[in-house]
C-alpha positions, -999 to +999 in steps of 0.1 A: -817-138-382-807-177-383-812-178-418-787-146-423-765-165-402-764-198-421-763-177-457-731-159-443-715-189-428-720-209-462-705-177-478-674-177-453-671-216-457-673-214-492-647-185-499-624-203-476-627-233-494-617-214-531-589-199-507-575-234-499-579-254-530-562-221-549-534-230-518-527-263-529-539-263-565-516-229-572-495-250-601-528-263-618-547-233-616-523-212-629-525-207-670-494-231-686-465-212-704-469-223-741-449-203-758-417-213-775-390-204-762-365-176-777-334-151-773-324-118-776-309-116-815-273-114-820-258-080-825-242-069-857-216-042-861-236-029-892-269-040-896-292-015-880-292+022-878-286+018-841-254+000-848-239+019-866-244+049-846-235+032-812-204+009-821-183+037-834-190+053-800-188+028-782-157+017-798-142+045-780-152+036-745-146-004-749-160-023-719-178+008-706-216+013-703-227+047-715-261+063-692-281+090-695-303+099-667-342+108-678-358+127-651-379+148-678-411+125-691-412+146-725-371+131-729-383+096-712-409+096-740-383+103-771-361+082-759-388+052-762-400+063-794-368+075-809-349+039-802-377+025-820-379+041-845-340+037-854-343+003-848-337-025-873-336-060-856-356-064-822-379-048-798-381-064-762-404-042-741-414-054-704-440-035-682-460-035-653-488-011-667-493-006-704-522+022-707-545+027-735-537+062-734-524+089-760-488+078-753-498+042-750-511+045-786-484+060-800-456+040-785-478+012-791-479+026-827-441+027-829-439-006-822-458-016-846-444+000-875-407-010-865-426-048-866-436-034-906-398-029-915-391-067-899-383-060-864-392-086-841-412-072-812-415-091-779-440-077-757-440-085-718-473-076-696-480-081-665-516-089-662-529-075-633-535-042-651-542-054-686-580-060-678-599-046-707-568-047-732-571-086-746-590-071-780-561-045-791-531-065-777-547-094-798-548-077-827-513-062-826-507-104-815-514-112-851-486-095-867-462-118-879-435-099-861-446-093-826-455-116-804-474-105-769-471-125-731-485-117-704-473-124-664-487-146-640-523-142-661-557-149-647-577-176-672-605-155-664-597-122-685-627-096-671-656-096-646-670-116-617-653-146-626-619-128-628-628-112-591-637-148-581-601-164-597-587-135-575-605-146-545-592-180-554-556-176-564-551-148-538-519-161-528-501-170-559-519-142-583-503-117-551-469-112-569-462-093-597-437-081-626-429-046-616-400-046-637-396-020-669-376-023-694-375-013-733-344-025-754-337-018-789-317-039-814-299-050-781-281-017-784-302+006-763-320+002-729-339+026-709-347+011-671-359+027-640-395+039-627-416+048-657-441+022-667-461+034-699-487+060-700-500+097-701-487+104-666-451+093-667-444+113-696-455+148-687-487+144-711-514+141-683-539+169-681-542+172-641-510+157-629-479+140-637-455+123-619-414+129-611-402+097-623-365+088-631-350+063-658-314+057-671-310+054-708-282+029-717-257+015-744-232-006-741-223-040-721-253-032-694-277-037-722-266-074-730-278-075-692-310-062-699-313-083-730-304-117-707-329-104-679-355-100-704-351-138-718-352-152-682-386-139-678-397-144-717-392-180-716-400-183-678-433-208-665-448-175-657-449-157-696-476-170-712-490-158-749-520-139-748-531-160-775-537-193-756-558-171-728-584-157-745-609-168-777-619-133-774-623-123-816-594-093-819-604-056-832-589-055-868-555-049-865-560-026-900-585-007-883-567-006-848-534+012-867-559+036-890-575+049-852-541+052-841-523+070-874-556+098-875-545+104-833-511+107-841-524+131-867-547+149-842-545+181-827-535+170-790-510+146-803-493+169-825-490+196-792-477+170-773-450+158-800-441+194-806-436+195-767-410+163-771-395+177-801-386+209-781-371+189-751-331+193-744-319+160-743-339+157-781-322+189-791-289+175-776-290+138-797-298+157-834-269+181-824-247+150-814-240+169-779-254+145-756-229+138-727-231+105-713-212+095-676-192+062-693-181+034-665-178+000-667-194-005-631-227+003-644-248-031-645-285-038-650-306-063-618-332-079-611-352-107-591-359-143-607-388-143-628-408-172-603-395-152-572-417-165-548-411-205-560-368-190-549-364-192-516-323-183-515-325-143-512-293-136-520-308-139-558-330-112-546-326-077-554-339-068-517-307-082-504-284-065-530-299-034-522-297-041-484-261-046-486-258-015-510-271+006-482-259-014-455-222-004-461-231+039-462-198+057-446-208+091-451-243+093-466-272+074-477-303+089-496-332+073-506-365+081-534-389+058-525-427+070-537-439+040-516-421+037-487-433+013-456-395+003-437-410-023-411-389-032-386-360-040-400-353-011-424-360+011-397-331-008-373-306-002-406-312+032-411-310+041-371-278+020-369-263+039-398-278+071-381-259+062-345-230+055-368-225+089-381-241+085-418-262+108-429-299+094-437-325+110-455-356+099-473-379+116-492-416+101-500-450+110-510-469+131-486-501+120-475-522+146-501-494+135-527-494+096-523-522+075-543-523+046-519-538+056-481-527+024-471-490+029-479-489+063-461-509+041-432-480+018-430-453+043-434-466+068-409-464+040-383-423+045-382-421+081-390-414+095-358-389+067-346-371+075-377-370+114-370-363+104-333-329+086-347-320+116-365-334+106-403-342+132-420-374+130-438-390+152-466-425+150-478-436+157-517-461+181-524-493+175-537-490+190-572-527+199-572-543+231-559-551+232-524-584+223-522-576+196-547-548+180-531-548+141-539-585+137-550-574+109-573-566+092-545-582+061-531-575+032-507-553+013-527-543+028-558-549+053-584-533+076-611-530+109-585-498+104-567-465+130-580-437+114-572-426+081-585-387+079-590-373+049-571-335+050-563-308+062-537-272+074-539-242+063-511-214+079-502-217+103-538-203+074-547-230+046-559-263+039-564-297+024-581-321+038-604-351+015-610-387+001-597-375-011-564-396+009-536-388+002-498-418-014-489-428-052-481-445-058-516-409-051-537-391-070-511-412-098-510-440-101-534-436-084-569-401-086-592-383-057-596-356-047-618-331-017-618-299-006-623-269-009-600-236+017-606-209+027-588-195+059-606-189+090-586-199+113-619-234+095-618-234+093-585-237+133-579-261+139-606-284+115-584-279+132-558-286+165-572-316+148-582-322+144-546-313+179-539-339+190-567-369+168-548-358+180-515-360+219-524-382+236-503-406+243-539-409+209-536-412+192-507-421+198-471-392+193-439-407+165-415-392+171-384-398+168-346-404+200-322-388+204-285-420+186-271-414+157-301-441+162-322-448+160-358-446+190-377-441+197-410-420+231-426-430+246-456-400+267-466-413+274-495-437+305-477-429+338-471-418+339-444-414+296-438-446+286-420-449+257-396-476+231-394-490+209-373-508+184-395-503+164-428-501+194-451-534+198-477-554+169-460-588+167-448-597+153-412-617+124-427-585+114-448-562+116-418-585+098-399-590+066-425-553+069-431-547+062-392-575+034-392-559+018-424-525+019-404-536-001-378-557-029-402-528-065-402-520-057-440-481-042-440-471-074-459-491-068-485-477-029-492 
């Protein structure tokens, strides 16, 4: 037993020894940017396809920012690879999670064959989920046209000794680029929640998630473009190239496996799908009906966030104040939402003050992370107590089923995903922010900030659309203030007393979880 002893308190010593030295050796340990530095291209009236379908439009809107909102995946999916393919000068694409998927592959194809007609592609990663990608981002890294960085990267790039480099750098390796972003020829942007894979786009064969982006042209996308360079040429974008030796698949033969998919019986079902969406209809029929404003303007945090300690550079505090100055009405999407203290004061003063407050989040059988739901549960009823309104999403799985995927801290099972809110049907945000300690203080986040009262509605219809009782479940208190939840949805509406399509082993890890020190890490 003494011997166990000693071998555990060498263990503890040593891990708290890699903890330290990663403490105080953060700067040193952390891969150098080597990359050299570069812009967004300058814009041409003329040169690209793009232009010269967006300038004479534009031309008749001057100073205004044209938006179309994406809640469909098939039309957030054409609008990626559509832009792409139009394009005729640049690419700048920057992700948090990049999948190796069937629409990874084909966007990832699209990319490369605009980098074939002498587009310049600029690929932005952050590097907590590329694990296992170094060998095909490589060999996309050798084309002379596309160039491919990666955030905040480990040295290590897989195994124990990238476990261990976590162990070490825990503190600085903690924060992360949530943003998205995917601009074309510096004419076309699409922001908001959708990173890139089967399950934002409607393509997954279980489940998919409700996500929400804004595609947008004019003045806004110079913003994007200048957002984008901050972080490009930033201490924390370093070229994949200078990480790895790792000996890249054959780029020939990488493109070959991807032209035969695209060629392939599920891909072609899938691009039929897209082909048939409305918004794809609506752009060959030259119908598409933008809302135009020039109060529509693209955010984000610094690139080294946690090395900037003035906050009112943050987009936490711009979003604070957003929501801070509700008259009538403030509603919030927020897949991941954990309000701590403070969120919980502002939305109960806003409540006492006669504004209406309502949130809707993942239910517990909906939401991917236990631990979120752990920390959100915790304010739940003081937030129904001060008259918030909550609603719960649905699991979209059969009951039975409900959130298998699920797991402690993460996995690809949760169904909603759209992060934004509306004020006053007046203003509002579409973009990656959630309300939870990790976007206010850890990870970057990006997203786009309006104030237009026609944009403003169709968010909150949006809204309206999650809330529906087909949807999502009414959390409410009863006379004797406990938690129940409404599904309206039945016939006749039936009343329950527990988190809706959960076992008693998930309720009870999800309670445990919620009392574990960790909200600052959610």
């Amino acid at each position: 037993m003494t011997r166990v002893k000693r071998i555990l308190a060498w263990g503890a010593f040593a891990l708290s020894l890699m903890i330290v030295s990663g403490i105080f050796l953060a700067d040193y340990l952390t891969p150098p940017a080597t990359g050299t530095p570069s812009t967004a291209l300058p814009l041409h009236p003329t040169q690209t396809v793009l232009d010269r379908e967006l300038v004479p439009l534009l031309a008749r809107h001057p100073g205004q920012t044209g938006a179309l909102m994406l809640p469909d995946g098939l039309d957030a999916f054409a609008a990626r690879a559509m832009s792409a393919r139009r394009a005729g000068r640049s690419l700048d694409l920057q992700y948090y999670i990049w999948h190796d998927d069937l629409t990874g592959r084909l966007l990832g194809r699209e990319a490369y064959l605009a980098a074939q007609r002498g587009v310049r592609v600029r690929m932005l990663i952050d590097d907590m989920n590329a694990e296992g990608l170094d060998s095909k981002l490589l060999a996309l890294d050798q084309h002379e046209n596309i160039e491919i960085r990666v955030y905040n990267p480990f040295r290590n790039r897989k195994g124990l000794w990238r476990l261990l480099e976590l162990a070490q750098r825990v503190f600085s390796v903690n924060h992360r680029m949530h943003n998205k972003a995917w601009i074309a020829d510096g004419r076309v942007a699409v922001v908001g929640g959708r990173n890139i894979g089967e399950e934002y786009f409607d393509a997954a064969v279980e489940m998919n998630f409700r996500d929400l982006d804004l595609l947008l042209f004019g003045p806004a996308v110079g913003e994007a473009s200048e957002i984008f360079d901050r972080y490009w040429n930033s201490a924390a974008a370093v070229p994949l190239s200078a990480l790895t030796r790792k000996y890249p698949r054959e780029l020939k033969f990488l493109i070959d496996d991807a032209r035969r998919e695209a060629k392939g019986e599920h891909a072609q079902r899938y691009l039929q799908r897209v082909d048939a969406s409305e918004k794809v209809r609506n752009y060959l029929s030259q119908t598409l009906q933008p809302f135009w404003s020039d109060r529509i303007h693209v955010v984000a945090d610094p690139p080294l966030k946690w090395k900037d300690s003035d906050r009112k550079d943050w987009l936490a505090q711009r979003i604070h104040d957003e929501l801070g100055d509700a008259r009538r009405k403030a509603l919030v999407i927020s897949p991941y939402f954990v309000p701590g203290p403070t969120v919980t004061a502002d939305f109960l003063r806003l409540s006492r003050d006669g504004v209406e407050v309502g949130v809707i989040t993942n239910s517990l059988a909906a939401n991917d992370v236990f631990a979120v739901h752990g920390g959100y549960s915790k304010y739940r009823e003081d937030l129904l107590r001060g008259g918030v309104r909550l609603y719960e999403l649905r699991a979209q799985a059969r009951s039975g089923q409900a959130g298998s995927g699920a797991s402690m801290f993460g996995s690809s099972g949760a169904s909603l995903h759209t992060k934004a809110f509306v004020v006053d049907d007046e203003r509002g945000f579409v973009g990656s922010f959630n309300l939870d300690p990790r976007s206010i203080d850890l990870n970057t986040e990006m997203g786009v900030i309006f104030e237009d009262a026609g944009l403003a509605v169709a968010l909150r219809n949006e809204y309206l659309r999650l809330a529906s009782p087909e949807l999502s479940y009414w959390v409410f208190l009863n006379g004797e203030g406990d938690l129940r939840w409404l599904d309206r949805a039945h016939k006749p509406p039936m009343l329950l007393d527990r988190e809706p399509d959960t076992s008693a082993a998930k309720r009870a890890l999800t309670r445990a979880i919620g009392w574990l020190p960790i909200e600052s890490q959610l």
